[in-house]
TIVEXFI-658050 format. One record per residue: residue in three letters; z, y, x of N, C-alpha, C in turn. Coordinates in steps of 0.1 Angstrom, whole numbers, padded with zeros to 4 digits, always signed. Atoms other than C-alpha are relative to their C-alpha. Layout:
N
AlaZYXZYXZYX...
END
This chain:
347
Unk-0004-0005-0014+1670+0259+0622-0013+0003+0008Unk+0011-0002-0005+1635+0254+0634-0005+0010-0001Unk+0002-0015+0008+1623+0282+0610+0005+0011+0003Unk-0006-0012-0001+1648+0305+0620-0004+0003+0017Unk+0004-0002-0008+1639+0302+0657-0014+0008+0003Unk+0015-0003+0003+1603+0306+0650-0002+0013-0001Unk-0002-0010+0006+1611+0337+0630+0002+0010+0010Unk-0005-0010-0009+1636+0350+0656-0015+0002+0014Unk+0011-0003-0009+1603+0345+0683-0008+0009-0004Unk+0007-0008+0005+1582+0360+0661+0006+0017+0003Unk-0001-0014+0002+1602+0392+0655+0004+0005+0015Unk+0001-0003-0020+1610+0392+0701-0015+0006-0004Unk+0007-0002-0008+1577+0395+0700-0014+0011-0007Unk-0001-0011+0002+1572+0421+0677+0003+0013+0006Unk-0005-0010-0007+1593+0443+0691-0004+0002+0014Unk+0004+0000-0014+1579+0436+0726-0018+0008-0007Unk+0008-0007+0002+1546+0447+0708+0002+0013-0005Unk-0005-0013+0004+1558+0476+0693+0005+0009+0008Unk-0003-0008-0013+1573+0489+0728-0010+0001+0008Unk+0017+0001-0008+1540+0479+0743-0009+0010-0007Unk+0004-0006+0009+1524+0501+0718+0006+0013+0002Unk-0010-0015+0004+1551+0531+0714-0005+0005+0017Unk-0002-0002-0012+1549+0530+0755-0014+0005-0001Unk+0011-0002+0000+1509+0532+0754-0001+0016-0006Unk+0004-0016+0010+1511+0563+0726+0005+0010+0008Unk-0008-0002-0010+1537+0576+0748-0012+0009+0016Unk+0005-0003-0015+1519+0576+0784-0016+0010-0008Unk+0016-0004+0001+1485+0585+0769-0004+0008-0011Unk-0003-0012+0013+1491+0610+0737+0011+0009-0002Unk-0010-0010+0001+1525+0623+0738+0003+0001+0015Unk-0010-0004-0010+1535+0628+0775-0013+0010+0006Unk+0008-0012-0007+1522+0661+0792-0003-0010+0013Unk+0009+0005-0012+1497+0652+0819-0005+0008+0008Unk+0006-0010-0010+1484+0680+0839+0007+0002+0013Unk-0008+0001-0013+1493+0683+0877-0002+0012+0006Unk+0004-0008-0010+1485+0720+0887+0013+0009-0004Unk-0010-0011+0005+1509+0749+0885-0003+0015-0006Unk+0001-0014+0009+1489+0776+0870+0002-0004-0014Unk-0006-0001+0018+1494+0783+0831-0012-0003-0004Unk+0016+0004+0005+1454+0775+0825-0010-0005+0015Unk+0011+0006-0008+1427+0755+0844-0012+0000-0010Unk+0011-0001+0008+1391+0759+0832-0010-0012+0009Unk+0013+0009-0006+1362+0728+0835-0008+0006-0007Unk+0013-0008+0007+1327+0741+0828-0009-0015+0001Unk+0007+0010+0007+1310+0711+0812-0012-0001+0002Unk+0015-0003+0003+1271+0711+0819-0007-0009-0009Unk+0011+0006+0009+1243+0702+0793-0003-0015+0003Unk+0003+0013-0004+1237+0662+0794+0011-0003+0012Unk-0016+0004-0012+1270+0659+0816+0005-0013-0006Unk-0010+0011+0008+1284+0621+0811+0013+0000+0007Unk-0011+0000+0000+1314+0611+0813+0006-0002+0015Unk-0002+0000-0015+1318+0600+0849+0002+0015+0005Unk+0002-0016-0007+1311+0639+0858+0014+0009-0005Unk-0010-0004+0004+1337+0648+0833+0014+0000+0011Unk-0013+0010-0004+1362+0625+0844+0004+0007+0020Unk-0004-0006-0015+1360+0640+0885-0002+0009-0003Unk-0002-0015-0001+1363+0678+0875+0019-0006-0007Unk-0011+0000+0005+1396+0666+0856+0007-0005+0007Unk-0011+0009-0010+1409+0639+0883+0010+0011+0006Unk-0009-0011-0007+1423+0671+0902+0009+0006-0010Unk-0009-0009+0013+1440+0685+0873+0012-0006-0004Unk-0007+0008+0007+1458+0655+0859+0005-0009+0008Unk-0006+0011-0005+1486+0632+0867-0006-0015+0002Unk+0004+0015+0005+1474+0600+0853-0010-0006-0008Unk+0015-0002+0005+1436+0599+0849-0001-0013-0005Unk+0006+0011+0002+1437+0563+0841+0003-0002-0015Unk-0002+0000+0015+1456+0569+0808-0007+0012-0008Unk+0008-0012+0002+1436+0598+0801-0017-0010-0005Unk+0014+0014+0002+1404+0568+0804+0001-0005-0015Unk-0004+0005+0011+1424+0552+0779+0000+0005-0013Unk+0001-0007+0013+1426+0575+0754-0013+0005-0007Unk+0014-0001+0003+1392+0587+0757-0008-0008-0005Unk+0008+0010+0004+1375+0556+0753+0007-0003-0018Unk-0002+0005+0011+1398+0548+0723-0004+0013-0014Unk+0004-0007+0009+1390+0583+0708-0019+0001-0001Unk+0014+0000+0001+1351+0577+0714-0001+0016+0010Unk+0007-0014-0009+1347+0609+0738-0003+0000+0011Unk+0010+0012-0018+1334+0587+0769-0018-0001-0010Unk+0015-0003+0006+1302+0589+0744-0004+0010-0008Unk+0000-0012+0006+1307+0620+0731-0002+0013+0003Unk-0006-0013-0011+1307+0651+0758-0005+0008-0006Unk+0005-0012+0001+1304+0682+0748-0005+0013+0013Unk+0004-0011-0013+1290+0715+0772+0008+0009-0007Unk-0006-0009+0001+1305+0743+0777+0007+0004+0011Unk-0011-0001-0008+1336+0760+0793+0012-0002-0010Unk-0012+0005+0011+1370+0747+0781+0015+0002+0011Unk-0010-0003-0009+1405+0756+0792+0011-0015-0003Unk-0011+0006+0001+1435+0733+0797+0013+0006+0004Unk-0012-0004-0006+1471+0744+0797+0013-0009+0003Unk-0016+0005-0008+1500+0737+0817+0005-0010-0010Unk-0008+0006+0013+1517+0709+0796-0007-0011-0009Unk+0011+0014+0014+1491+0693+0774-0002-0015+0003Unk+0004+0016+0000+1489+0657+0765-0016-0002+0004Unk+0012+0005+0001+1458+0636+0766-0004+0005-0010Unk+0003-0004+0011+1453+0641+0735-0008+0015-0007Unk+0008-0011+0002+1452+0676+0734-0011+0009+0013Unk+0007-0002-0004+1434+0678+0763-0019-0007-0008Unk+0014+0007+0008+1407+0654+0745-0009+0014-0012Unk-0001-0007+0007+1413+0679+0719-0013+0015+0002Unk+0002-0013-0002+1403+0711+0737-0011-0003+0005Unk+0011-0001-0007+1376+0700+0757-0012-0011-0010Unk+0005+0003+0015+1361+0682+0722-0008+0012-0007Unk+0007-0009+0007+1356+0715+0705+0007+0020+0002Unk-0009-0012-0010+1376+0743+0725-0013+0014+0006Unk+0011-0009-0009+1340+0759+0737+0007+0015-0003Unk+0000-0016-0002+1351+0793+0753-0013+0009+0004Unk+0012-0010-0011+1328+0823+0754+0008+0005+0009Unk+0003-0004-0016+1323+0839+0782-0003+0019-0004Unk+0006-0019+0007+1316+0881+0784-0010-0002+0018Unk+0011-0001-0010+1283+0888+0807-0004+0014-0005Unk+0001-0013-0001+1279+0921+0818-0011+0003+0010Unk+0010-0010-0007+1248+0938+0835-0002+0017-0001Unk+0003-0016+0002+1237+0973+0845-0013+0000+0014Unk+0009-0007-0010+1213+0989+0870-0006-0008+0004Unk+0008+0012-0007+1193+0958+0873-0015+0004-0004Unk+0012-0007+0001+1157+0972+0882-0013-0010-0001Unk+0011+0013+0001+1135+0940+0878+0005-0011-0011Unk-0007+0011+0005+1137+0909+0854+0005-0010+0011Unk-0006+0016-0008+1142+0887+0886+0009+0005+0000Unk-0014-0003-0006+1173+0908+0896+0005-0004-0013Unk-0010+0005+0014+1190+0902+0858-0001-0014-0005Unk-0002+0018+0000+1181+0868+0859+0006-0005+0011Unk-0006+0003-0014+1196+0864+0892+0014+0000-0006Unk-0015-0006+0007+1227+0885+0876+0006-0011-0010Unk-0005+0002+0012+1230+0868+0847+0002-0017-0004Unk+0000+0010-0004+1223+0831+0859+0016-0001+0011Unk-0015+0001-0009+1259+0836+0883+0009-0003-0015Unk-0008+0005+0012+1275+0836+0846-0002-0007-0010Unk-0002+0010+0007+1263+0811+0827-0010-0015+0001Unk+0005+0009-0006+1248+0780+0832-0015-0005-0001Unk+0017+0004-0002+1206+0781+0827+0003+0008+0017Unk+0008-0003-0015+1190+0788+0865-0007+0013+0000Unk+0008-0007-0003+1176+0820+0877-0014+0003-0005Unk+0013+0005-0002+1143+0802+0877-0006+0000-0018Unk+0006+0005+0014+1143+0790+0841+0000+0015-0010Unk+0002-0015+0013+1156+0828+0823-0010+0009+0006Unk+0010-0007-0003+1131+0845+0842-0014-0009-0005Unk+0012+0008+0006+1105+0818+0828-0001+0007-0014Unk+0000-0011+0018+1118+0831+0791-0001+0014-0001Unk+0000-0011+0000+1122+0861+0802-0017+0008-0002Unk+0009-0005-0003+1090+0867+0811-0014-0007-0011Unk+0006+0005+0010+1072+0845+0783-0013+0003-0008Unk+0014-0014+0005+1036+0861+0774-0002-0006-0017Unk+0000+0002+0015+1040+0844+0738+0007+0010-0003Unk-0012-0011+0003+1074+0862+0732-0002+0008+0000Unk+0000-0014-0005+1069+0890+0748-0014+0006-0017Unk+0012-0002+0011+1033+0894+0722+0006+0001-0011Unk-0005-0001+0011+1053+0886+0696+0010+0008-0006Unk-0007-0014+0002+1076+0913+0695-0001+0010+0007Unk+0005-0015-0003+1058+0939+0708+0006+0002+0017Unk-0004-0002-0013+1064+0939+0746-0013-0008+0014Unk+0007+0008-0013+1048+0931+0779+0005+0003+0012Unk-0009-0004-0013+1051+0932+0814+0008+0011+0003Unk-0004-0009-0004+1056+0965+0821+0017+0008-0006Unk-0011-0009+0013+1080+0972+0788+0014-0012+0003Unk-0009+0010+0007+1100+0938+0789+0010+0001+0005Unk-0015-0002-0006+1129+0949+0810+0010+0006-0013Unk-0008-0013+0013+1138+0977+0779+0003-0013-0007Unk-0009+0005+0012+1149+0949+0756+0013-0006+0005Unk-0011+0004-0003+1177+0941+0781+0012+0011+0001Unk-0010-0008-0001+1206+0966+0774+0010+0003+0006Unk-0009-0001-0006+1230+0971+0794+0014+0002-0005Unk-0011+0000+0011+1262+0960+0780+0007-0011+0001Unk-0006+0020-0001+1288+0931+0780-0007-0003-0011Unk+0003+0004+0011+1282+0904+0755+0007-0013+0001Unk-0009+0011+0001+1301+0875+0745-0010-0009-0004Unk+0007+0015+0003+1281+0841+0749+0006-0014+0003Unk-0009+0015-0009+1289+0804+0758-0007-0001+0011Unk+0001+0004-0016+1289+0794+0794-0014-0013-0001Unk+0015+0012-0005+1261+0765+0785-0014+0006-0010Unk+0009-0003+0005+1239+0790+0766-0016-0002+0012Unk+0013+0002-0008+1201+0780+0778-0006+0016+0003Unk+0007-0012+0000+1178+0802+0787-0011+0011-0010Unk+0009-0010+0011+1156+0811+0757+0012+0000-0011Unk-0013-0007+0005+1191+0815+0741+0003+0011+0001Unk-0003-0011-0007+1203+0839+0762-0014+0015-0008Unk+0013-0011+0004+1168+0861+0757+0000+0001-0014Unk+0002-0004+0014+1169+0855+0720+0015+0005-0007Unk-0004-0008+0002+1201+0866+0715-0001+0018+0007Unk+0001-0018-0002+1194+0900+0736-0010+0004-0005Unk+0005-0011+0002+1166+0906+0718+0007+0001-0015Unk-0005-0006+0016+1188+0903+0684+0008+0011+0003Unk-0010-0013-0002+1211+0931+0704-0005+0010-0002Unk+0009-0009-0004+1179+0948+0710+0000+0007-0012Unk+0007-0004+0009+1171+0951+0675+0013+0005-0009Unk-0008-0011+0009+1204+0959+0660+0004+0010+0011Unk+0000-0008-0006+1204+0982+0687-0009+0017-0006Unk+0006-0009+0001+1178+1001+0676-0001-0002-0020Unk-0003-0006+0015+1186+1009+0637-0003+0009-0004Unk+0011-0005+0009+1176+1026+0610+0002+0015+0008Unk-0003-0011-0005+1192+1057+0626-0009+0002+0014Unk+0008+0001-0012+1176+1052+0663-0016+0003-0002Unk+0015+0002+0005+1143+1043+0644-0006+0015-0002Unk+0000-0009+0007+1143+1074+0626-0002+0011+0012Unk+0002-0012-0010+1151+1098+0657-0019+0001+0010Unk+0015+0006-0011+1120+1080+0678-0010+0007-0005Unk+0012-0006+0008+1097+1088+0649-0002+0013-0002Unk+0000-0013-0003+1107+1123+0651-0001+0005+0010Unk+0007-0003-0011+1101+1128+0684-0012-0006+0006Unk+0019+0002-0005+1064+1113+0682+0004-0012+0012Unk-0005+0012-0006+1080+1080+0704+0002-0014-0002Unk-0003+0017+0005+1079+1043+0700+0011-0003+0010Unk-0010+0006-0010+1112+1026+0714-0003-0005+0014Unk+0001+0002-0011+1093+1014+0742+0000+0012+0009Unk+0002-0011-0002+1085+1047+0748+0012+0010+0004Unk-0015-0008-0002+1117+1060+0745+0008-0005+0008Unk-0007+0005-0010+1133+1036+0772-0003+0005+0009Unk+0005-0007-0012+1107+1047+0797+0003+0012+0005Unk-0002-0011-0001+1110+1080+0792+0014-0001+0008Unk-0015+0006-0002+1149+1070+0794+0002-0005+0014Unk+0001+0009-0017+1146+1050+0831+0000+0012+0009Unk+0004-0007-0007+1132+1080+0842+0012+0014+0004Unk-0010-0002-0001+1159+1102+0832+0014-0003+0006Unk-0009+0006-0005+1186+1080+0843-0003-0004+0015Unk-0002+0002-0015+1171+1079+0879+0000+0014+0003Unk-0002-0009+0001+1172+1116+0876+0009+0005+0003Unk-0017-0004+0000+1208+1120+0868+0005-0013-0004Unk-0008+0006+0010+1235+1098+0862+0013+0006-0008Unk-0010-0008+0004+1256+1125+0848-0006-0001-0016Unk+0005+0001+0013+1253+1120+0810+0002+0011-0005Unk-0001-0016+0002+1264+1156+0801-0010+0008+0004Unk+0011-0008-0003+1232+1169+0818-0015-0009-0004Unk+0013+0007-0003+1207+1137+0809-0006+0007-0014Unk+0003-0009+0014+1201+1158+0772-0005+0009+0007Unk+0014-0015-0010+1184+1186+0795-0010-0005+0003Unk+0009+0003-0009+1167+1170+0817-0013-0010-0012Unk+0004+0009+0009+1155+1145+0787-0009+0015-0008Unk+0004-0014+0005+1147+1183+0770-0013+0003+0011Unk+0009-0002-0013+1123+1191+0805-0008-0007-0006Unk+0016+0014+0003+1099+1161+0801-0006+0001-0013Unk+0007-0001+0015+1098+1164+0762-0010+0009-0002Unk+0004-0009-0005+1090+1198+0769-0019+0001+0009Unk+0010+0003-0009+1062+1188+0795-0010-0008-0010Unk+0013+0009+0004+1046+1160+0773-0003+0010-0012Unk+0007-0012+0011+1043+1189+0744-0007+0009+0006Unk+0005-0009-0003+1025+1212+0763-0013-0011+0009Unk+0013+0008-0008+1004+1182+0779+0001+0000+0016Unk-0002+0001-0014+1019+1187+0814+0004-0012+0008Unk-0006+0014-0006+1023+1160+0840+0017-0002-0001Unk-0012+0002+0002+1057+1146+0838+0006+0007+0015Unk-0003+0000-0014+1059+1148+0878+0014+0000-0003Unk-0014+0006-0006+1085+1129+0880+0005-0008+0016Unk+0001+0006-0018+1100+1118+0918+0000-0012-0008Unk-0002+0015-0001+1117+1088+0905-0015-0010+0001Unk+0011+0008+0005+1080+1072+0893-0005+0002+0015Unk+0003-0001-0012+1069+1082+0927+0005-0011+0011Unk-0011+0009-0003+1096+1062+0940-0001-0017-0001Unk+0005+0014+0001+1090+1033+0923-0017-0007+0001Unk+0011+0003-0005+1053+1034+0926+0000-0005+0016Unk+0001+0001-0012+1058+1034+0966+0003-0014+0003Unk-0005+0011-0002+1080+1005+0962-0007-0015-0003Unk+0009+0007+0002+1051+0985+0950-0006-0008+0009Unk+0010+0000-0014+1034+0987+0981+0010-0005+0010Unk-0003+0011-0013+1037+0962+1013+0006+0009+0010Unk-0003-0009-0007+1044+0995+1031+0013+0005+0001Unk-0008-0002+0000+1073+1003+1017+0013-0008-0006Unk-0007+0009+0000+1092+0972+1013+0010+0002+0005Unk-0013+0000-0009+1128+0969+1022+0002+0013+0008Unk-0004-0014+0000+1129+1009+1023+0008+0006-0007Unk-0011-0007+0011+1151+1031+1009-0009+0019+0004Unk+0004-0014+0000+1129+1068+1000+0014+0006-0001Unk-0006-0011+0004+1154+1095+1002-0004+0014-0003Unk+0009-0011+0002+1129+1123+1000-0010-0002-0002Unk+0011-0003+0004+1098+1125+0981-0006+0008+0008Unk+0010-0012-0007+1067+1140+1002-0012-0001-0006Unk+0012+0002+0009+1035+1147+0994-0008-0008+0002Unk+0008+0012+0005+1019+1116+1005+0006-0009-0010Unk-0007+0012+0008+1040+1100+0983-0006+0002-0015Unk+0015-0008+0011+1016+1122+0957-0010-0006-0002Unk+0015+0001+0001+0986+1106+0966-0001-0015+0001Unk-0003+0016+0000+1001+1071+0961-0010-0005-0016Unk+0009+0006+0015+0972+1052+0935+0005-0009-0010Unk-0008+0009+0011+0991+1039+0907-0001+0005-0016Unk-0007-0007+0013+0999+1044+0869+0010+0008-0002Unk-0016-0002-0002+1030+1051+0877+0000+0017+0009Unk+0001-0017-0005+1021+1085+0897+0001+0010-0012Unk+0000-0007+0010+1033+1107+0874-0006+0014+0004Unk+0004-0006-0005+1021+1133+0892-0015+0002+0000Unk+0010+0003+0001+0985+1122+0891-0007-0005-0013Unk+0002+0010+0013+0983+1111+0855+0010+0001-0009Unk-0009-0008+0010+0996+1127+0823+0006-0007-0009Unk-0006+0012+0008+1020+1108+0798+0010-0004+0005Unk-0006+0006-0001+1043+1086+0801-0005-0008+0007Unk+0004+0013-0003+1040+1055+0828+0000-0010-0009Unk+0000+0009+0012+1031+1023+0810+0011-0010-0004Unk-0010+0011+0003+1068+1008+0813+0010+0009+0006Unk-0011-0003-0009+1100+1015+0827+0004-0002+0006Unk-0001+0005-0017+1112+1018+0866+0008-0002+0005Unk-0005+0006-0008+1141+1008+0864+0009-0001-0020Unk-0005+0001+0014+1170+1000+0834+0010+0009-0002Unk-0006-0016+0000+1186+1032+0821+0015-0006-0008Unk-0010+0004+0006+1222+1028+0807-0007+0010-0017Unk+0001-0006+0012+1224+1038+0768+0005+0013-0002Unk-0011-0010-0002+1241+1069+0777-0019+0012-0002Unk+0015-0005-0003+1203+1082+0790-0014-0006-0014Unk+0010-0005+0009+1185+1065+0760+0003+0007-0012Unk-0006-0011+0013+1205+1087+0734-0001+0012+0004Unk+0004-0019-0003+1199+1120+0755-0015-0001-0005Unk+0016-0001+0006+1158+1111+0750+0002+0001-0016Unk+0001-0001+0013+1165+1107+0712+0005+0011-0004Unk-0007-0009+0002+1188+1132+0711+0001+0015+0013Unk-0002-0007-0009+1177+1158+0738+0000+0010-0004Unk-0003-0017+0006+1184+1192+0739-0015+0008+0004Unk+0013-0009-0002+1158+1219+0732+0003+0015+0006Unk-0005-0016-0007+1156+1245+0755-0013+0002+0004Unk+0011-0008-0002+1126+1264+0771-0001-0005+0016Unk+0008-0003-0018+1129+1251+0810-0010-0012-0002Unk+0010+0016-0007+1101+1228+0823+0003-0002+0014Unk+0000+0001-0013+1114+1225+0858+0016+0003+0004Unk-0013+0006-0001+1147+1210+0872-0002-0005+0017Unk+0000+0002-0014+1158+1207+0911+0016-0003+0005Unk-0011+0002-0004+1187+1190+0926+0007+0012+0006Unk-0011-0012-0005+1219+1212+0929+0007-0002+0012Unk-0010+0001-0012+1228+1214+0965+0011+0002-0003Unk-0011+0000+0000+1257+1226+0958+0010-0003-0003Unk-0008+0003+0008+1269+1207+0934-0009-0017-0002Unk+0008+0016-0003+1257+1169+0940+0004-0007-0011Unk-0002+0008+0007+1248+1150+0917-0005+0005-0017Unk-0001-0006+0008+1241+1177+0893-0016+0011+0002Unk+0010-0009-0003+1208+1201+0885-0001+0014-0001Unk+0005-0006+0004+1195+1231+0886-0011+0005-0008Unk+0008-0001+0012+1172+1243+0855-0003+0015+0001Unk+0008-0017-0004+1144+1274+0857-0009-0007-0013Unk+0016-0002+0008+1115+1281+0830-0009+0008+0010Unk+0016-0001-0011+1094+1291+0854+0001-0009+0014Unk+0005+0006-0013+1076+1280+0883+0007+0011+0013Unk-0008-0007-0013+1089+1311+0907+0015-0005+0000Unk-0018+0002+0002+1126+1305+0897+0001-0018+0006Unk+0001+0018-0007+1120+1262+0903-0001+0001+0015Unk+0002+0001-0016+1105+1273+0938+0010+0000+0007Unk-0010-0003-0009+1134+1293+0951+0011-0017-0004Unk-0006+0011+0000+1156+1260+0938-0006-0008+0007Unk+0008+0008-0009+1132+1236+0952+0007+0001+0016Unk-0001-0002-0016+1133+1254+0986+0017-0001+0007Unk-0014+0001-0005+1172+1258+0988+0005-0016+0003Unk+0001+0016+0001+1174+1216+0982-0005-0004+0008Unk+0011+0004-0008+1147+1212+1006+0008+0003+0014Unk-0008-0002-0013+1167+1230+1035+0017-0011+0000Unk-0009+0005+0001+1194+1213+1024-0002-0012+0002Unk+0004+0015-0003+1178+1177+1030+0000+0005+0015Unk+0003-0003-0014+1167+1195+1066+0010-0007+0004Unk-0016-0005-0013+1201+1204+1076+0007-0014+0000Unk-0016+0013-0003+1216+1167+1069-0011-0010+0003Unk+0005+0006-0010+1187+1154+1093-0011-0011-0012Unk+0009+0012+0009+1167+1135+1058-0010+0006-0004Unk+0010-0005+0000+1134+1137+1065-0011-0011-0010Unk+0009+0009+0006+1118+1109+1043+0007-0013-0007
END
């Protein structure tokens, strides 16, 4: 009788552990936990993030952070954190929230264009993922790196392409740079390689040229001309006289800070720089600004024609006019020129 009592205690207090248990699996692996009403919430995880940090980006998310504790600790992921960005949906247990923010890392797409400096695309490109401004413009700008594959100041903008790209949200900063210059390089393929060499150009060469084009026009249907013009000009040994380079020469200078040129004049001729294309035959020693890929495939692929001399089309904005000679350029020139008058832009 004794024995059977014993027994019968024993197995109360089984079953009281086994509800104690089932209840625990229950609250903290099988019952959805999330408390918001969208269909996805995203935490962005940072590099050396512990668990505390975790734990207050998800308090707002989740019903019952305490069984959430519970699980974590018993699955070891309170010593485990991963970085990144990770989604949670509507619904999910602990478990599979443990789950997703374990090994869930989402990319991310990072997109730049028209960024005229490395600080501006470090600025850009530091809003979407999580190195600092400060630090990708450190890599960016890196006088090993740069040495080591063929680039320097002037050139190191060209290996940033303009183009989404799919990365993770806790890519560092000499990440970031070392995948764009692996874009750079299957960018420029055997095909690309091949054109350069036939038009007497090294890729850096071919971006500049390219920048300059693309502040030219951004009509890609006409950047094959205009790209034709200059080729034209550096075969016969002529200045490029280009405005843009004018432009950004000015911008150099303390004078013309926090300006906006709309008309080229001729002091803007007698500005002392590399960059005067006007003063100094060749190509400038880099690029003045970052040209989409649209403008570096007209330089590779420009059209041959016979003008050397191109002048914005009043009439048609946005767009050029194209003369082989100097008389025929003038009368263009001068029609452009009245046409700046008459809408009061004198500089």
């Amino acid at each position: 009788m004794y024995i059977k009592k014993i027994l019968i205690a024993i197995a109360v207090i089984g079953l009281l552990v086994a509800a104690f248990f089932a209840n625990f699996v229950y609250k903290a692996m099988l019952r959805p936990n999330t408390a918001f009403n969208n269909e996805t919430a995203y935490v962005y995880i940072s590099s050396n993030a512990t668990y505390s940090e975790v734990r207050s980006q998800l308090e707002p998310l989740l019903d019952d952070i305490e069984s959430f504790d519970d699980l974590a600790e018993q699955k070891k992921y309170t010593s485990n954190i991963r970085a990144g960005k990770f989604a949670i949906k509507k619904g999910m247990t602990n478990n599979d929230i443990i789950n997703s923010i374990r090994s869930g890392n989402i990319a991310i797409k990072v997109s730049f264009n028209n960024q005229s400096t490395l600080e501006k695309l470090a600025g850009r490109v530091s809003k979407e993922i999580e190195a600092d401004s400060l630090s990708l413009l450190k890599a960016m700008t890196d006088k090993t790196f740069l040495a080591e594959n063929k680039f320097n100041e002037a050139t190191a903008l060209g290996m940033y392409l303009p183009n989404s790209y799919e990365v993770f949200w806790n890519t560092d900063a000499e990440g970031f740079r070392n995948r764009m210059l692996k874009e750079y390089k299957r960018f420029w393929n055997a095909t690309r390689t091949k054109k350069a060499e036939a038009i007497g150009l090294e890729p850096n060469e071919v971006i500049a040229l390219a920048s300059i084009v693309y502040e030219e026009s951004k009509q890609a249907s006409e950047q094959p001309t205009i790209a034709g013009v200059y080729m034209n000009r550096l075969r016969i040994g002529m200045p490029l006289q280009a405005d843009p380079t004018l432009k950004f020469a000015a911008y150099q200078l303390p004078k013309y800070k926090n300006t906006v040129i709309k008309r080229v004049l001729n002091v803007h001729k007698d500005i002392d720089s590399p960059y005067n294309t006007y003063q100094n035959r060749g190509l400038p020693p880099g690029l003045i600004a970052m040209p989409d890929i649209s403008a570096i495939d007209a330089v590779l692929n420009y059209q041959k024609h016979q003008y050397l001399y191109f002048a914005a089309n009043a009439k048609k904005f946005g767009f050029h006019k194209f003369a082989k000679t100097l008389a025929q350029h003038n009368v263009n020139a001068r029609e452009y020129q009245r046409f700046l008058s008459a809408q009061g832009i004198n500089k």
